[in-house]
Structure formats: C-alpha cells, structure tokens
C-alpha positions, -999 to +999 in steps of 0.1 A: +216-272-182+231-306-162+250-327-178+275-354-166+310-341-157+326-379-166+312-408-187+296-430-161+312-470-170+289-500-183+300-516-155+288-492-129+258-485-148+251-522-151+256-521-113+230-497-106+202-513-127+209-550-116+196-538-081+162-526-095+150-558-113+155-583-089+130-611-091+113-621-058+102-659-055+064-659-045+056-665-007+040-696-003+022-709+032+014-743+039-028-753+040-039-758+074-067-785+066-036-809+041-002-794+047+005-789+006+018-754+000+002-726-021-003-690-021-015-672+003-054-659+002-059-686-020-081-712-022-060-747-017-061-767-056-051-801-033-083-799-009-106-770-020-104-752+014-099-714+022-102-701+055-111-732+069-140-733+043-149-755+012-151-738-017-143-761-045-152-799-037-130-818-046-129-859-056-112-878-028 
C-alpha cells in the first residue's frame, strides 16, 4: 500500500493548492458599433447590437 514517507508541511501543501484555484478576470472586448466594453458573443446592453445586428432596440 503507498503511503507518504514524510509529513508533507501546510505550507507546501497550501502552495500546491493556491495554484489550482486561481480566479481569471473575464475577457472583455470593446463593441464595434459604441466602443463600451462587454463580453464577448454577447449582445451589447449600451446599444443592442451583435454582430453588427440589432437585436434589442434600444431608447436613444
């Protein structure tokens, strides 16, 4: 049966996790048609736009 030869340290532990759950900031892209940013394959909430389409009108 394996099992550890030496204790492994809460700091090294720690270490090894800490890698794993690093949180990523979402990728956001500017709209072509008004220049506010938002995520990408999304339809723009400022102008209503995707793909150079209106999807949602919008009040101007």
């Amino acid at each position: 049966m394996a099992v550890p030869k030496r204790k492994v340290s809460k700091s090294r532990r720690d270490l090894r996790r800490s890698n794993n759950s690093k949180l990523e900031a979402p990728t956001l892209v500017k709209c072509p048609k008004c220049g506010e940013y938002n995520l990408a394959h999304r339809v723009c909430k400022a102008c209503g736009t995707y793909a150079g389409k209106e999807i949602i009108k919008t009040e101007a």
